[in-house]
C-alpha positions as CSV (number, residue, x, y, z in Angstrom):
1,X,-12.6,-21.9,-14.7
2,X,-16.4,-20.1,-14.7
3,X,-18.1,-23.8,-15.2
4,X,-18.7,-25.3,-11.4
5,X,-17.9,-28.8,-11.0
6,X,-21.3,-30.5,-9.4
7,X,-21.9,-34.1,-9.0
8,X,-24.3,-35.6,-11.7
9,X,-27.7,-34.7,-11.1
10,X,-29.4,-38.0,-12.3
11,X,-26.8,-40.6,-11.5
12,X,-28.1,-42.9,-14.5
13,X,-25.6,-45.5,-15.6
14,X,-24.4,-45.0,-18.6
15,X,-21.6,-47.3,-19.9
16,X,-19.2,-46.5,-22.6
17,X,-17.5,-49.0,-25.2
18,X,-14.7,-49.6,-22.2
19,X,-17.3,-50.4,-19.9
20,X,-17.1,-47.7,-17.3
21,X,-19.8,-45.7,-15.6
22,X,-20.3,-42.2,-16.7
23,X,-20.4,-40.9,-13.1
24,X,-17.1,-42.4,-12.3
25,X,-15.7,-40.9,-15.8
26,X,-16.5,-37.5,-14.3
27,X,-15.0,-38.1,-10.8
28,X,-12.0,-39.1,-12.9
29,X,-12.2,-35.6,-14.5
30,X,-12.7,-34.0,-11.6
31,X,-9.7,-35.8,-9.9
32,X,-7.1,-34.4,-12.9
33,X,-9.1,-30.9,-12.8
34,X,-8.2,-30.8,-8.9
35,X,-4.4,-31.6,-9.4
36,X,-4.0,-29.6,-12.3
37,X,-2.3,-26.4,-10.8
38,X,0.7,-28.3,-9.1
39,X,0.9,-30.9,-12.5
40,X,-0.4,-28.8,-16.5
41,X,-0.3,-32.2,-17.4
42,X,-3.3,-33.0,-15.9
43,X,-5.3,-30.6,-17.7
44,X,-5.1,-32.9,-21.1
45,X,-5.7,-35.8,-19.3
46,X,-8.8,-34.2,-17.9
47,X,-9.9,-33.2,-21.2
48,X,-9.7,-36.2,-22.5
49,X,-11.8,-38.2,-20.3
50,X,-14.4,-35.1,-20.3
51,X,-14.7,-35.2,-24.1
52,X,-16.5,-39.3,-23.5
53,X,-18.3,-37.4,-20.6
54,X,-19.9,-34.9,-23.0
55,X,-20.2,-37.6,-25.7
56,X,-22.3,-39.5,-23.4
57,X,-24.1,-36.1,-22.8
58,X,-23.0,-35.6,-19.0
59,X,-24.4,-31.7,-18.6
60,X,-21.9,-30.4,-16.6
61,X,-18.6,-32.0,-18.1
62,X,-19.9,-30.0,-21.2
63,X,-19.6,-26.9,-19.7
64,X,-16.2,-27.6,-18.0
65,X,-15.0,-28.9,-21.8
66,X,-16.5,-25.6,-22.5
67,X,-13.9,-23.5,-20.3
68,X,-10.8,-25.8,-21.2
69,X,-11.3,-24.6,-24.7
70,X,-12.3,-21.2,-23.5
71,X,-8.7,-20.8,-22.0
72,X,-6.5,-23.2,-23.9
73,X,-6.0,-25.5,-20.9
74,X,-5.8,-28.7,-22.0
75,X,-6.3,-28.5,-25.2
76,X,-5.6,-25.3,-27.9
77,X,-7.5,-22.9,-27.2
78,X,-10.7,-22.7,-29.2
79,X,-13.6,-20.0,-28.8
80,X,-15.7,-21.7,-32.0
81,X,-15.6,-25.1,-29.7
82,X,-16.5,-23.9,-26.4
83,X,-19.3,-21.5,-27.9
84,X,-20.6,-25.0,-28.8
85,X,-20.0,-26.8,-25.6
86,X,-21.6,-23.9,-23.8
87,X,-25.3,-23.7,-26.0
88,X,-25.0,-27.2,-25.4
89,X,-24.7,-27.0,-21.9
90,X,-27.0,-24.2,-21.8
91,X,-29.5,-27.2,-22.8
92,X,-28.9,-29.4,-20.6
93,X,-29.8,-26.5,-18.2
94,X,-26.5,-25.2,-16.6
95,X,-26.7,-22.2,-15.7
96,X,-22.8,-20.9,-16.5
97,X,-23.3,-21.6,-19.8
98,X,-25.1,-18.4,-20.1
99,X,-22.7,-16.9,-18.2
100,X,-20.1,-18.3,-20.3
101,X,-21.8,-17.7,-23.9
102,X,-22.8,-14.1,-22.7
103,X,-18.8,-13.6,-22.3
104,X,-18.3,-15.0,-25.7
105,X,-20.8,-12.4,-27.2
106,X,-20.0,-9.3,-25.1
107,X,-16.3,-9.7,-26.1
108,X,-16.9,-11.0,-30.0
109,X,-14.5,-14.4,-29.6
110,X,-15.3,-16.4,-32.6
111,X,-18.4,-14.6,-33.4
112,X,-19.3,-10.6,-33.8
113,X,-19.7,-8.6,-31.1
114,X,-23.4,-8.7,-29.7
115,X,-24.1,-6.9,-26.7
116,X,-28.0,-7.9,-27.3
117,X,-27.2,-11.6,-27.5
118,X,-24.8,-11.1,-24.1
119,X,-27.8,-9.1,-22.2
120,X,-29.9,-11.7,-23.4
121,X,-27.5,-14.7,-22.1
122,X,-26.5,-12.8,-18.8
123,X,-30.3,-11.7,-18.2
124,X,-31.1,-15.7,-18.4
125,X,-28.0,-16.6,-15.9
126,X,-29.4,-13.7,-13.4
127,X,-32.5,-15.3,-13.5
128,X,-30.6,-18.9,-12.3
129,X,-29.2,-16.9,-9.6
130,X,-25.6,-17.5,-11.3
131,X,-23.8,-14.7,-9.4
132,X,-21.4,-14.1,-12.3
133,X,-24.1,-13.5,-15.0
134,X,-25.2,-11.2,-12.4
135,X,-22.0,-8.8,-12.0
136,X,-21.6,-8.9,-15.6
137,X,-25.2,-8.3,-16.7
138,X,-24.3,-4.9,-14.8
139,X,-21.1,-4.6,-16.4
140,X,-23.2,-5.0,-20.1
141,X,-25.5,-2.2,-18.3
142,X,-22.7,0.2,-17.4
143,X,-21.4,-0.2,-20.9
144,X,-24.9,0.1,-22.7
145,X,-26.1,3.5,-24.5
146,X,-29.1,1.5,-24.7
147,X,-30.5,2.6,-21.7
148,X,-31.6,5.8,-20.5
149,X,-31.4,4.6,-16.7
150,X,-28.0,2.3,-17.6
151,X,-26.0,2.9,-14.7
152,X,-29.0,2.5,-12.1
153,X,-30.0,-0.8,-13.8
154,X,-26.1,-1.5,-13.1
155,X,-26.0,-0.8,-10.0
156,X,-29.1,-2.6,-9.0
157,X,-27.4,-5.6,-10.5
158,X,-24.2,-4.9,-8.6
159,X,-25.5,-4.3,-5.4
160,X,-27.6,-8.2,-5.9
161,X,-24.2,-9.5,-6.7
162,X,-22.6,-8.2,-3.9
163,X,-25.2,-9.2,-1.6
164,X,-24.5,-12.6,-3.1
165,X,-20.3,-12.7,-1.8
166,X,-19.4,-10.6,-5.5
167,X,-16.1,-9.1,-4.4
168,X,-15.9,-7.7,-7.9
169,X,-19.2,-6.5,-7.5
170,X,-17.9,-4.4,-4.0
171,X,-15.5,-2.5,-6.0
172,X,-17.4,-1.8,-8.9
173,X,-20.1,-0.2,-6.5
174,X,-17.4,1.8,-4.8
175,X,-15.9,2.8,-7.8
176,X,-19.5,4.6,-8.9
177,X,-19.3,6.5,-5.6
178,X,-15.9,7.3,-6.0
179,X,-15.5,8.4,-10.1
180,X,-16.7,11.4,-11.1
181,X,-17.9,10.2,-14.5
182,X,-20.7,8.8,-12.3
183,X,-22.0,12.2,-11.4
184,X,-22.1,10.4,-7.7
185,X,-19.1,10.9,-5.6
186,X,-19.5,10.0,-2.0
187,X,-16.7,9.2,-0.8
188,X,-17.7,7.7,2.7
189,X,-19.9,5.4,0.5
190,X,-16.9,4.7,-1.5
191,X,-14.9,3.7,1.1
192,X,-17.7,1.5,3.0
193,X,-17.8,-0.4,-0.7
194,X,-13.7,-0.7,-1.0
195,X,-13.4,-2.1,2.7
196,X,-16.1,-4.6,2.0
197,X,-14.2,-5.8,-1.4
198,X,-11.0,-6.0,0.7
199,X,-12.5,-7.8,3.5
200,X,-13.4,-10.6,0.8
201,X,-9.9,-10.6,-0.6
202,X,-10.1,-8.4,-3.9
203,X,-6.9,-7.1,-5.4
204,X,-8.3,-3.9,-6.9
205,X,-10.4,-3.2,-3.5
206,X,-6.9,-3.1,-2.0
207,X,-5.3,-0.7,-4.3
208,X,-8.6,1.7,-4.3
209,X,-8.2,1.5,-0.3
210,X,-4.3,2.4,-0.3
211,X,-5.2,5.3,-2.9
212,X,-7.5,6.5,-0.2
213,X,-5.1,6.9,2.4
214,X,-2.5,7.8,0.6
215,X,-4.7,10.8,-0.2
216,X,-6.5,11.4,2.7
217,X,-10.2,10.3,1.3
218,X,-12.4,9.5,3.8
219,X,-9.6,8.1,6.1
220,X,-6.8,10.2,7.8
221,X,-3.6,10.2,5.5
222,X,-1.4,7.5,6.0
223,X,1.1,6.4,3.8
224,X,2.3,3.4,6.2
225,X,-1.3,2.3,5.7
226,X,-1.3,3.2,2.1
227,X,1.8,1.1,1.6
228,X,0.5,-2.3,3.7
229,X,-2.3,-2.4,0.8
230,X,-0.5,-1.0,-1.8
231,X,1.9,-4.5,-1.3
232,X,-1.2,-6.7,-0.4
233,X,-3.0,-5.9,-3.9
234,X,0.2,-6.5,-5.6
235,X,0.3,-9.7,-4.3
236,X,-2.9,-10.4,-5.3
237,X,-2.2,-9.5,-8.7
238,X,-3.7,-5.7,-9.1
239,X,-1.2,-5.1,-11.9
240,X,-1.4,-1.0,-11.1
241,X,-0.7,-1.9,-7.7
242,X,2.9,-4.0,-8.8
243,X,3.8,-1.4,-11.4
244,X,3.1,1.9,-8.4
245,X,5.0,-0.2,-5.9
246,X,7.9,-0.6,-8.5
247,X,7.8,3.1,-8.8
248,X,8.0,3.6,-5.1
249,X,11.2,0.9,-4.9
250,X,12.6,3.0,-8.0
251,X,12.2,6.5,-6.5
252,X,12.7,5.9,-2.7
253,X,9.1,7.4,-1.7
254,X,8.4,6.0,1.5
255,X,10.3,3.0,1.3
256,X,14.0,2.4,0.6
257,X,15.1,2.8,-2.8
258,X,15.9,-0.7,-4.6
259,X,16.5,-1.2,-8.0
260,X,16.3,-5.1,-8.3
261,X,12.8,-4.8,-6.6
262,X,11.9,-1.6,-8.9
263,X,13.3,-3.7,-12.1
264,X,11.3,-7.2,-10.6
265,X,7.9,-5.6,-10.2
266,X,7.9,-3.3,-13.3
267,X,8.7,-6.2,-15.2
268,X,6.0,-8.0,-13.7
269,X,3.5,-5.2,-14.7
270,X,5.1,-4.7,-18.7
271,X,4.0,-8.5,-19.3
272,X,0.7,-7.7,-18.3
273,X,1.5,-4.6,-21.2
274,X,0.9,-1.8,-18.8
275,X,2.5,1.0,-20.6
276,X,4.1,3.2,-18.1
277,X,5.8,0.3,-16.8
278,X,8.0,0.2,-19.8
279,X,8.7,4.2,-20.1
280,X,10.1,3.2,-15.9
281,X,12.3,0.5,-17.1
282,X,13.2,2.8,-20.2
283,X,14.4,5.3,-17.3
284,X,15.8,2.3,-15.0
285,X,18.1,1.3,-17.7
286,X,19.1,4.4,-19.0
287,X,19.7,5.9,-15.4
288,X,21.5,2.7,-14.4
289,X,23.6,1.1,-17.3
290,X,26.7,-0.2,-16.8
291,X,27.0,-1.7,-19.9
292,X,26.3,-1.2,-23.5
293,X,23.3,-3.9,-23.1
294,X,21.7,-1.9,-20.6
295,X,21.5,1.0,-23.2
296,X,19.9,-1.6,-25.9
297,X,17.1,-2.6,-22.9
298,X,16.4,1.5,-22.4
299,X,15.9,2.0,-26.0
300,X,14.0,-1.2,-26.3
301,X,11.3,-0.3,-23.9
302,X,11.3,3.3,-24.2
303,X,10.2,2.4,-27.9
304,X,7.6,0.0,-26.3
305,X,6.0,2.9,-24.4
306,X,6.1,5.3,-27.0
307,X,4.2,2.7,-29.3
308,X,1.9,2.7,-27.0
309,X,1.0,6.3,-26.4
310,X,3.4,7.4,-23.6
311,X,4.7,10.5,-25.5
312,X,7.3,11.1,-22.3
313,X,8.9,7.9,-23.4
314,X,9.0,9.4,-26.8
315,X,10.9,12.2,-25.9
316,X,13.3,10.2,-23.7
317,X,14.0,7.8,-26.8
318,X,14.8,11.0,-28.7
319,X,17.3,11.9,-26.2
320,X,19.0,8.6,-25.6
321,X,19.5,8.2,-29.4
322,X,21.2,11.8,-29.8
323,X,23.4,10.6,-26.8
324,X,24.4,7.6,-29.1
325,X,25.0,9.5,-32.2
326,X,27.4,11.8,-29.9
C-alpha cells in the first residue's frame, strides 16, 4: 500500500456510538493491516474498522481506506471510492494522497486521463517531500511532449528521488545512460546507477546488471555472474528476468537443460501476460508432447502469442495445425 501508516497526529478523543476512542480504532486497523499477508481475512476486518476511522474523520485511515479500494484488498476494488478517500485525505493534509490521486489521473482509473491534473497532484507531493510523488513526477516528465527540456526536468526529479533511498529512481537514471532513445549512453554511468538500484534490492536493477555482463558492458563478460543476477531478479519478481531464465532452463545455455524448471518459470512470466513466454511454452509443448493434451496446450498458447503480436508463434500455429490435418 502507497498510504503510510502514522500515529494520529492530534490524539483528540473522539468516541463513537460503541464508545471506543478513535486512536485505539486505528491501532486496531493497523493491527489487522500488519497480519494481513499471512491471514486475507484480515484485510476486511481492517476495512471495516477504518471506514468508523474515516467517518470520525481520522486523516490518515482515509488514505489507507483510500489504497484498500485502490487495490481491492478488503473490499471490491473501487477507483471512484478511493479517488474520494484520497481528495479527502489530501485535505486533511497527507501527503500520499497526491501521490495517490496523481496515479489515479496519470493512468485514467475512474476518471479521464489527465496528465495536467497528475503533474499538478505529483508537483504538490514533491513539494511534501513524498518520495513517490517525486519518482513519478519524473516519470509524468519522461512521458510529457509538454516540455521542451522533459527528460532533464525528469532526471532532476529522479536523481532527488534517488538521493532520497528511490531504488526505482536508480534504475530509471541508469536506464537514461544506458538507452539510446536518450541520446545519452554512458555506459560506466549506467552501470554506477544499476549497482546502486541493486545494492537497495531492486528486481529490474538486477536484470539490467546481469544484461551487462552477459554482454560485456562496462564489466568484463561473465555469464556466471550474469546468471547469479539473472536468478536474483527473478526472485524478486522482474518478470523478464523469470521468463529469460526459463529460456536458459529450456535451451541448456549455461545451465543444465530442465524442462519442469523451463515449463515453471515461463508459466510464471505468461500470467504476468508476457508474450514470448507463451510462443516458449507453445514450442515446450509441441517439442515435448507425449500426449494428445500436450498438443491442445502448444496450440493453445501459440494462439496466445500470436494474438498478441509474436508473428513466430503465428507461423508455428500454422505448422502444428497442418501436422494435425496430416
Amino acid at each position: 500500500m502507497k498510504c503510510k501508516i502514522h500515529t494520529f497526529r492530534e490524539k483528540a478523543k473522539i468516541d463513537n456510538i460503541n464508545g471506543e476512542d478513535i486512536d485505539e480504532l486505528f491501532e486496531r486497523a493497523n493491527e489487522y493491516l500488519q497480519i494481513a499477508e499471512s491471514d486475507p481475512k484480515a484485510y476486511e476486518n481492517a476495512a471495516v474498522v477504518l471506514e468508523k476511522c474515516v467517518q470520525l474523520q481520522h486523516p490518515e485511515a482515509t488514505c489507507i481506506l483510500g489504497d484498500l479500494y485502490f487495490y481491492g484488498y478488503g473490499v471490491d476494488r473501487n477507483y471512484k471510492k478511493a479517488k474520494k478517500l484520497y481528495e479527502r485525505a489530501i485535505e486533511f493534509g497527507v501527503d500520499e494522497g497526491y501521490q495517490n490521486l496523481g496515479i489515479i489521473y496519470s493512468k485514467g482509473l475512474s476518471t479521464e486521463i489527465d496528465h495536467s491534473k497528475a503533474l499538478f497532484c505529483f508537483k504538490k507531493g514533491a513539494e511534501l517531500g513524498n518520495v513517490a510523488s517525486i519518482f513519478n513526477l519524473g516519470l509524468e516528465y519522461l512521458n510529457s511532449s509538454l516540455y521542451n527540456n522533459s527528460n532533464d526536468l525528469a532526471k532532476e526529479c529522479f536523481e532527488k528521488a534517488s538521493k532520497l533511498g528511490s531504488s526505482e529512481a536508480y534504475f530509471i537514471l541508469g536506464m537514461m545512460h544506458y538507452d539510446k532513445e536518450f541520446n545519452n549512453v554512458n555506459i560506466t554511468t549506467a552501470l554506477k546507477y544499476f549497482i546502486k538500484g541493486v545494492e537497495l534490492g531492486n528486481a529490474d536493477a538486477m536484470y539490467m546488471l546481469s544484461t551487462m555482463y552477459k554482454k560485456g558492458l562496462g564489466v568484463k563478460k561473465s555469464p556466471s555472474i550474469s546468471l547469479k543476477y539473472l536468478t536474483r531478479a527473478a526472485d524478486l519478481g522482474s518478470i523478464q528476468a523469470v521468463y529469460e531464465l526459463g529460456v536458459l532452463y529450456y535451451s541448456g545455455d549455461g545451465v543444465e537443460k530442465d524442462y519442469e524448471k523451463a515449463k515453471k518459470l515461463l508459466m510464471k512470466a505468461a500470467k504476468k501476460e508476457y508474450p514470448e513466454a507463451f510462443y516458449k511454452l507453445g514450442l515446450l509443448f509441441s517439442e515435448n508432447k507425449t500426449c494428445k493434451a500436450d498438443v491442445v496446450k502448444a496450440v493453445k498458447f501459440l494462439k496466445k502469442a500470436c494474438t498478441l503480436g509474436i508473428q513466430k508463434a503465428c507461423v508455428a500455429l500454422r505448422e502444428i495445425k497442418a501436422e494435425l490435418r496430416n
